[in-house]
N, C-alpha and C positions, 0 to 999 in steps of 0.2 A: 504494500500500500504506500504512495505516495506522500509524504512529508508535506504539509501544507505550509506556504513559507509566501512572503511577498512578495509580489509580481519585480522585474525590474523594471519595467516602467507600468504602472499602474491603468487600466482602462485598454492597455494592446498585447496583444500576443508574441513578443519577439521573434524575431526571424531574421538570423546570422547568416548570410550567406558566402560562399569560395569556394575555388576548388581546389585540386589536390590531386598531382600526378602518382600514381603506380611507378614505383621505385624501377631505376632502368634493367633488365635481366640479360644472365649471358644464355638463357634458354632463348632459342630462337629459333625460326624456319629455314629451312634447307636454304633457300636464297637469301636468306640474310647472314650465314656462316661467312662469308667472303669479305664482310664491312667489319672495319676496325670498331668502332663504337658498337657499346649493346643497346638493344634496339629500347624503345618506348614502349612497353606496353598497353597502356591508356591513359584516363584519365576519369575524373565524377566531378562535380557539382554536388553541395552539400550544405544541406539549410539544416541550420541547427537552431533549435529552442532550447535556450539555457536555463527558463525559470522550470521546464521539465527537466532538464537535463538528457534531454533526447533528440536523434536526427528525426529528421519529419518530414525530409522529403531527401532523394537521390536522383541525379540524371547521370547515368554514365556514356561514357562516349570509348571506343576502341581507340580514335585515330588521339596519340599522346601529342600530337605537335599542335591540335587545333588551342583555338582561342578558349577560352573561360568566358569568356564573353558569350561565345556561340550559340552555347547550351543554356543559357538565361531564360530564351524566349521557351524553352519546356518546364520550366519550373516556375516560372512566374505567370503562367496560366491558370498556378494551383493558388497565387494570391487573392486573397479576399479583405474584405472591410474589417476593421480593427486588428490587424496587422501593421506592426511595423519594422522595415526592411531594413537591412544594414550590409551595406556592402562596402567594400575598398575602390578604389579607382577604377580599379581594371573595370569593373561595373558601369563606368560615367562616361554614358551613353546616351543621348537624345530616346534613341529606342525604347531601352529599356526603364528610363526615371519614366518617360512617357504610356510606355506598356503596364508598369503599376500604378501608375495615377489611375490611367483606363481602369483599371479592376478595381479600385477603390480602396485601394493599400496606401499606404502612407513609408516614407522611406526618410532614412538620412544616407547620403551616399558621399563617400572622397571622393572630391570632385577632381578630375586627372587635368594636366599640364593644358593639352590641346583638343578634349573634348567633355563637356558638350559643348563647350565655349560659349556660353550664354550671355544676349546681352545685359546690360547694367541699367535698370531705371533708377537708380537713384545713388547718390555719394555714400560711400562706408560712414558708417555710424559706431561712434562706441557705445558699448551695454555693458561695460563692466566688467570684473574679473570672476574666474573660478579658481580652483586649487592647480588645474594644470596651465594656469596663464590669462592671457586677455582674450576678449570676446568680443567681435566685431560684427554686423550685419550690414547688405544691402539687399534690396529687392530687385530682382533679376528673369529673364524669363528666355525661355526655349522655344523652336519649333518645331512640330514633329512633319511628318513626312505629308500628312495632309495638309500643313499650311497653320493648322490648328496652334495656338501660342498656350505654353504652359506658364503661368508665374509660380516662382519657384523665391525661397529663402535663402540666401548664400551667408553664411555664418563661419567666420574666421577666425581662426585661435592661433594665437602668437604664443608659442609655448614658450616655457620656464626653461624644461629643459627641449635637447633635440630630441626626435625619434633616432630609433635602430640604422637609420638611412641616411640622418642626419639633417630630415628637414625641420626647422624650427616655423613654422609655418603651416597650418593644413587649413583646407577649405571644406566645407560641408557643401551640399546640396539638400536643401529637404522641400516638402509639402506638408509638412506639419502647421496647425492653426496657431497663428501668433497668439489665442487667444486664452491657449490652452498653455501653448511651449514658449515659454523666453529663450531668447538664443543660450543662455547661460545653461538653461534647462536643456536644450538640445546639447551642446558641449557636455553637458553631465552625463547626458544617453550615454556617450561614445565611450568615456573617460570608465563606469557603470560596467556596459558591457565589455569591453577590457578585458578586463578581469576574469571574464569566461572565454578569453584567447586561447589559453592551455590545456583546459578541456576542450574547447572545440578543437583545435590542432587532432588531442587524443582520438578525438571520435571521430574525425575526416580521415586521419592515416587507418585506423580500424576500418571502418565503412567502406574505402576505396580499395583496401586488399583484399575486400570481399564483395568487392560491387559486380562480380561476375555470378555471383548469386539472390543479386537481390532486382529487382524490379526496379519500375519506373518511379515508384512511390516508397520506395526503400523497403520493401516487403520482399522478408526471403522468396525467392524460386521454387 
């Protein structure tokens, strides 16, 4: 039986999503014995729920070279209303922030370098500081493939310290209600889920060495 314990964010159902390459092997097919490198085996997509403690959904893919990106548009078919999304860059795609708006999910996403490149309606604003730095906002907006314009949140945190990569700097993306989420409050989301980094890692490398048994929906074969 299940431990009844506080949601991490209260009112949504969490949903961590990345994927996770299948470790490269020196088992391989007669025609790949001739290549110096061992081959890829595949790869998954892996949405995890932290306040269960459980994966909740699986896409795996055979070809290990494709995108992580790729495999979004199957998994996020399964998004519904009162969800909220969390993905890393690699995620921050017109497509895909726009593909869960459609469904009626809610997301905060690292916003990447050169896409979705959204324009800027209005000048950065400060809102304050949190534990991992400062907390900046503008309002900004996207368009998707029919023309249709998303406005979107852009919440910037100037951290204390670097990340692991060394940027001192991250941008969000969300669609979360200013009315509900202070940008500080959206920083806190991130900073929150964190924290279930190292179980999810645990559970995407489990999950993925055995995603040749499990379904579309992460349900054994």
């Amino acid at each position: 039986m299940m431990s009844a314990k506080m949601p991490t964010v209260p009112g949504y159902r969490l949903r961590i999503v990345d994927g996770n390459h299948l470790p490269a092997s020196e088992k391989r097919l007669k025609p790949l014995r001739g290549f110096r490198g061992a081959a890829l085996p595949g790869q998954s997509l892996v949405v995890y729920d932290p306040d269960l403690d459980l994966v909740v959904d699986l896409v795996p893919c055979e070809d290990g070279h494709a995108q992580e990106r790729s495999l979004m548009e199957l998994a996020q078919r399964q998004a519904q209303p009162g969800e909220l999304w969390l993905a890393d860059r690699n995620f921050s795609t017109r497509r895909i922030l726009c593909g869960l708006h459609d469904q009626g999910s809610s997301f905060i996403v690292r916003e990447h370098g050169r896409t979705p490149n959204p324009q800027s309606l209005e000048s950065v604003q400060y809102r304050g500081r949190i534990e991992a730095g400062t907390v900046y906002e503008q309002a900004v907006e996207v368009e998707d493939n029919a023309g249709q314009r998303l406005r979107l949140r852009r919440v910037e945190l100037h951290l204390e310290r670097a990340t692991e990569d060394g940027d001192t700097t991250i941008r969000l993306l969300s669609n979360l209600p200013a009315s509900q989420f202070t940008p500080r409050r959206i920083g806190a989301c991130i900073a929150s889920a964190g924290k279930s980094n190292r179980c999810f890692s645990a559970w995407s490398r489990c999950c993925t060495a055995r995603s040749s048994r499990w379904d579309i929906r992460g349900r054994p074969c």
